[in-house]
C-alpha positions as CSV (number, residue, x, y, z in Angstrom):
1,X,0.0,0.0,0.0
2,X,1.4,3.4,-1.0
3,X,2.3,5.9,1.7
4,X,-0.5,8.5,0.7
5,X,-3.3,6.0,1.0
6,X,-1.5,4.8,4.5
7,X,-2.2,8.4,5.7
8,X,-5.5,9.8,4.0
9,X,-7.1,6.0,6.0
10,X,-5.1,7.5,9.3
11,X,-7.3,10.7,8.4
12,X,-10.7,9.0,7.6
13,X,-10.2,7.1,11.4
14,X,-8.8,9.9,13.1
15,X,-11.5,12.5,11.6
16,X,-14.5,9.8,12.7
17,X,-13.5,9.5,16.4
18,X,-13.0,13.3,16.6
19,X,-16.2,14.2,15.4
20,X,-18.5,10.7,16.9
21,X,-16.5,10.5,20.0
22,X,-19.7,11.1,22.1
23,X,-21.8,9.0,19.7
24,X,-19.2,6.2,19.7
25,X,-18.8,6.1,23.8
26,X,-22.5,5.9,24.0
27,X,-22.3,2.7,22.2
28,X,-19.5,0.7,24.5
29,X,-21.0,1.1,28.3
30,X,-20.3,-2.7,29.1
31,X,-17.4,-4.9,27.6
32,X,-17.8,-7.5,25.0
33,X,-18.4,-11.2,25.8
34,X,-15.3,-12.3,24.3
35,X,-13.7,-9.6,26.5
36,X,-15.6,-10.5,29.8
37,X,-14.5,-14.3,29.1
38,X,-10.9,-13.2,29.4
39,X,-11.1,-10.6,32.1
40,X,-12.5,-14.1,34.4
41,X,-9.4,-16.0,34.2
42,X,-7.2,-13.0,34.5
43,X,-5.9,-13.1,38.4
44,X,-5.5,-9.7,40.8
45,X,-3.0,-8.1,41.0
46,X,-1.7,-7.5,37.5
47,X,0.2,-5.1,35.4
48,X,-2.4,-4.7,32.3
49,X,-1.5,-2.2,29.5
50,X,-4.7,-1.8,27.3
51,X,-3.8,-0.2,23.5
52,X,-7.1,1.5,22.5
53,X,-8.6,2.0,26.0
54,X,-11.3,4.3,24.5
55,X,-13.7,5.2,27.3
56,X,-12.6,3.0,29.7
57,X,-15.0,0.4,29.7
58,X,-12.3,-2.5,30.0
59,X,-11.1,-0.6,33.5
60,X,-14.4,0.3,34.9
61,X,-15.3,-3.9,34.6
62,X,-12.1,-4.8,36.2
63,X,-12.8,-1.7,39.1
64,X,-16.2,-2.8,39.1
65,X,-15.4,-6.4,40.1
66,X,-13.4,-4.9,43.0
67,X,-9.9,-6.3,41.1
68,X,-6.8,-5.1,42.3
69,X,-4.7,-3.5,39.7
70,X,-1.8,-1.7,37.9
71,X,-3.9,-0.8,34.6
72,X,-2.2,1.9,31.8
73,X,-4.5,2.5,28.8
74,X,-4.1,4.3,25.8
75,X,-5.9,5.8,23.2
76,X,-5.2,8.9,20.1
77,X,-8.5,10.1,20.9
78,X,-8.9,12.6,24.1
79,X,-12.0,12.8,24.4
80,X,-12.2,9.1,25.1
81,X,-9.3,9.4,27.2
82,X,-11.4,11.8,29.2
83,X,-14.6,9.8,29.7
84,X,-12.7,7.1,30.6
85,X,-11.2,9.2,33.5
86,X,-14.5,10.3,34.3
87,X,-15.4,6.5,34.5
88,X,-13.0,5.6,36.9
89,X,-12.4,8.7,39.4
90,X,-14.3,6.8,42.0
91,X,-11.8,4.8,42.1
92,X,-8.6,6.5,41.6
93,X,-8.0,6.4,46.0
94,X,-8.2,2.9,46.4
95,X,-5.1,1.2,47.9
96,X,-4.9,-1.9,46.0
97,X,-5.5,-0.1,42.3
98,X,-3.3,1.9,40.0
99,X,-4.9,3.8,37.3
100,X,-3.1,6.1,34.3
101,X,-4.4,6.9,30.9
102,X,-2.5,8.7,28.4
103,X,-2.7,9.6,24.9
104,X,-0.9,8.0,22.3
105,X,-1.2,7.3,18.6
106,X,-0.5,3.6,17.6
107,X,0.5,4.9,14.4
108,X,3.5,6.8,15.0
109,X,6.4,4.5,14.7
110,X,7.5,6.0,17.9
111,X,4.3,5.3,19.6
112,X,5.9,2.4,22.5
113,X,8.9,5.4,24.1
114,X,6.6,7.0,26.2
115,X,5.5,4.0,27.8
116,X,6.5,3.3,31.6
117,X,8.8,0.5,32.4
118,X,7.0,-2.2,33.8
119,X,6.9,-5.9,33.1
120,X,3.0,-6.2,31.7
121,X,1.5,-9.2,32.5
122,X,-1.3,-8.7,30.4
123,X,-1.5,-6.2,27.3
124,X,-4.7,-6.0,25.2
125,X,-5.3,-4.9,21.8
126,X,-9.7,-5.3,21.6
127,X,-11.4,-4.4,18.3
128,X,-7.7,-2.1,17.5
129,X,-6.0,-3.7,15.1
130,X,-8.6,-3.6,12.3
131,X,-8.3,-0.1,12.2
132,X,-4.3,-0.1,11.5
133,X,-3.9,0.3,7.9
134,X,-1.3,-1.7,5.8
135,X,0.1,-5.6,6.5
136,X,3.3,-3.4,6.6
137,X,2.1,-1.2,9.5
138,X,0.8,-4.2,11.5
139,X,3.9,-6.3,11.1
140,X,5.5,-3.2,12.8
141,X,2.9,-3.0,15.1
142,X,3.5,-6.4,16.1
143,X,6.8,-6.7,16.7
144,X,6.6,-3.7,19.2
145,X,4.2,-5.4,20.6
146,X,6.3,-8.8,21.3
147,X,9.1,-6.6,22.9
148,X,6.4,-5.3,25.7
149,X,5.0,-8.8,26.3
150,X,7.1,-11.4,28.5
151,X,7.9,-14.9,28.4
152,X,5.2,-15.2,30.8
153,X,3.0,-12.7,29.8
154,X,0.2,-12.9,27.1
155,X,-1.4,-10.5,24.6
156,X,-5.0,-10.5,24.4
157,X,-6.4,-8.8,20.8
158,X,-9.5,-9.1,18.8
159,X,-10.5,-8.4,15.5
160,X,-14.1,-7.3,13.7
161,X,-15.9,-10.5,11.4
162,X,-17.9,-8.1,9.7
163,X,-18.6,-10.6,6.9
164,X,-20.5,-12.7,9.7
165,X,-22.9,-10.0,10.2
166,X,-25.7,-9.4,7.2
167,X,-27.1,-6.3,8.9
168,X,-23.4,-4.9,8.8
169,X,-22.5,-5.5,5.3
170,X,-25.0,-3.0,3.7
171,X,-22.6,-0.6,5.8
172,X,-19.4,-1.0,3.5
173,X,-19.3,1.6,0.8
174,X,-16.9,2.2,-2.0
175,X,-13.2,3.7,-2.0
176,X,-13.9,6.1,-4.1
177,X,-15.9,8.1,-2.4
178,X,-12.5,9.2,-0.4
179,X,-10.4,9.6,-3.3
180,X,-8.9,6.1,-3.0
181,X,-9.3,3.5,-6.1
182,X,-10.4,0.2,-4.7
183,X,-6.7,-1.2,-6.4
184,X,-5.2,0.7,-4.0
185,X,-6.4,-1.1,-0.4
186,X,-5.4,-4.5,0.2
187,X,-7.5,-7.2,0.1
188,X,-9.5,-7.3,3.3
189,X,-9.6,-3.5,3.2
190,X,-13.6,-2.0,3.7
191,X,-14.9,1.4,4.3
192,X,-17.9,1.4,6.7
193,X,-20.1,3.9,7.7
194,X,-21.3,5.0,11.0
195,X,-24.8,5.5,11.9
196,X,-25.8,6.2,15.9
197,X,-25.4,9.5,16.0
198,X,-25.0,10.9,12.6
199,X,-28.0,13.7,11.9
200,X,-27.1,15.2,15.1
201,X,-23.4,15.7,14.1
202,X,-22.7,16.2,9.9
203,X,-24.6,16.0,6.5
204,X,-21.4,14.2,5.7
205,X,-20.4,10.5,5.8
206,X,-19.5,9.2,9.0
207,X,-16.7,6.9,7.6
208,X,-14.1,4.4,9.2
209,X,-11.3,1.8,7.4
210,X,-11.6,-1.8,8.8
211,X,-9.3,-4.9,7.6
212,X,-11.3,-8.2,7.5
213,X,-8.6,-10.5,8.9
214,X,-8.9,-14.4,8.3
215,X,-7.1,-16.6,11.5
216,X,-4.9,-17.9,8.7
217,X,-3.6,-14.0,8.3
218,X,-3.7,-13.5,12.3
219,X,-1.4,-17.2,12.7
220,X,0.6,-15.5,10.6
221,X,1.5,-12.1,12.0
222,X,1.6,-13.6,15.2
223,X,4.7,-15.8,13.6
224,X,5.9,-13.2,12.0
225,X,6.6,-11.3,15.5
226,X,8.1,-14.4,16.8
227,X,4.3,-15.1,18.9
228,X,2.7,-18.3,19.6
229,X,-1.2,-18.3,19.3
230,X,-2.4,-20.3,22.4
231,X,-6.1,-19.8,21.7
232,X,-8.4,-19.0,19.3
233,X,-12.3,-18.4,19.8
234,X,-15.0,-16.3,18.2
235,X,-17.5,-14.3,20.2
236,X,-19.7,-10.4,20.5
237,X,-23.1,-9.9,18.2
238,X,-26.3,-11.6,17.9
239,X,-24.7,-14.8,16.9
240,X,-21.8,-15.0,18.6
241,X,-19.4,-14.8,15.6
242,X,-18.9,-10.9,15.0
243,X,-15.5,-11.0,16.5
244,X,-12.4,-13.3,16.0
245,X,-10.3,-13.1,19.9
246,X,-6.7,-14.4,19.7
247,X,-4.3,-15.0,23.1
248,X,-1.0,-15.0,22.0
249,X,2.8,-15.7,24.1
């Protein structure tokens, strides 16, 4: 993928959660099944990075359930970053917790130098890395990524099955409608609109880029970074299939 079309899909994502930030946190008060499914056999007392914290719904569950903590999330969009410290002030005094969100962009190569030195025990990447544009940018993603997760630590991630979803697929719209020839994504590539929200906010298109990744193409970026996928299961939406969740080592 060429450079220009790695930064105008930056732009569409970046434009969408500037102007449906309130929209989109209305949306995610409670966390996924898939996520909730790993969040019970996590144990107290862990260091957990979270990449793409968003509002802070993944905190707020493990606060909510009275876990004790050391959680960092992350997120390019501040007025997520803010809800999400809205979320948790409640619990910002308790003894046994440590909470700290920051902003960072995923998609600066750059992104990880800012991060605080701790051995993670847990680091998450939910519904994140569909929105990274390019197999190029992920594989660099990726091997970050395996430089911040231990020999006995595990990365949790998940990805969008749009294609499992028939009430979702009317949402994908053409490339061209950003300037971008459909020869120019990869395959995998969709545009999708946005809908909760929209009148109140623009006439225009409430757009976002999302890959379609296969667990053939996951296996293989986890080996690529020198991962081991230790489990594979699909969860979220009416029938159970709308995400594909990965635990990798």
């Amino acid at each position: 993928m060429e450079e220009w079309v790695i930064e105008k899909i930056i732009q569409i994502n970046q434009e969408f959660y500037q102007k449906f930030a309130d929209s989109f946190s209305a949306t995610r008060s409670q966390v996924q099944p898939g996520v909730a499914r790993l969040l019970e056999r996590t144990s107290d007392g862990v260091n957990w990075l979270d990449i793409g914290c968003g509002n802070g719904t993944l905190a707020l569950a493990c606060l909510t359930h009275n876990r004790s903590l050391s959680y960092y999330g992350c997120d390019f969009s501040q007025q997520l970053l803010d809800d999400a410290q809205k979320k948790t002030a409640e619990f910002v005094n308790r003894e046994d917790v440590h909470i700290e969100f920051q902003l960072v962009d995923i998609n600066r190569a750059d992104w990880d130098q800012n991060l605080p030195a701790r051995d993670w025990h847990v680091v998450s990447l939910f519904a994140v890395l569909h929105h990274i544009p390019s197999q190029q940018q992920r594989r660099s993603l990726m091997h970050q990524l395996r430089h911040l997760v231990g020999p006995k630590s595990c990365l949790y991630l998940s990805v969008w099955q749009l294609q499992n979803s028939l009430r979702l697929l009317p949402r994908v719209k053409p490339w061209e409608i950003v300037g971008i020839s459909h020869r120019e994504v990869e395959q995998g590539d969709v545009l999708m609109d946005w809908r909760a929200g929209f009148e109140e906010k623009s006439m225009e298109p409430a757009l976002r880029y999302v890959h379609i990744f296969s667990e053939t193409e996951l296996q293989e970026l986890a080996a690529e970074a020198e991962f081991t996928v230790a489990e594979t299961f699909y969860s979220d939406g009416r029938e159970g299939n709308l995400a594909l969740y990965q635990v990798w080592r």
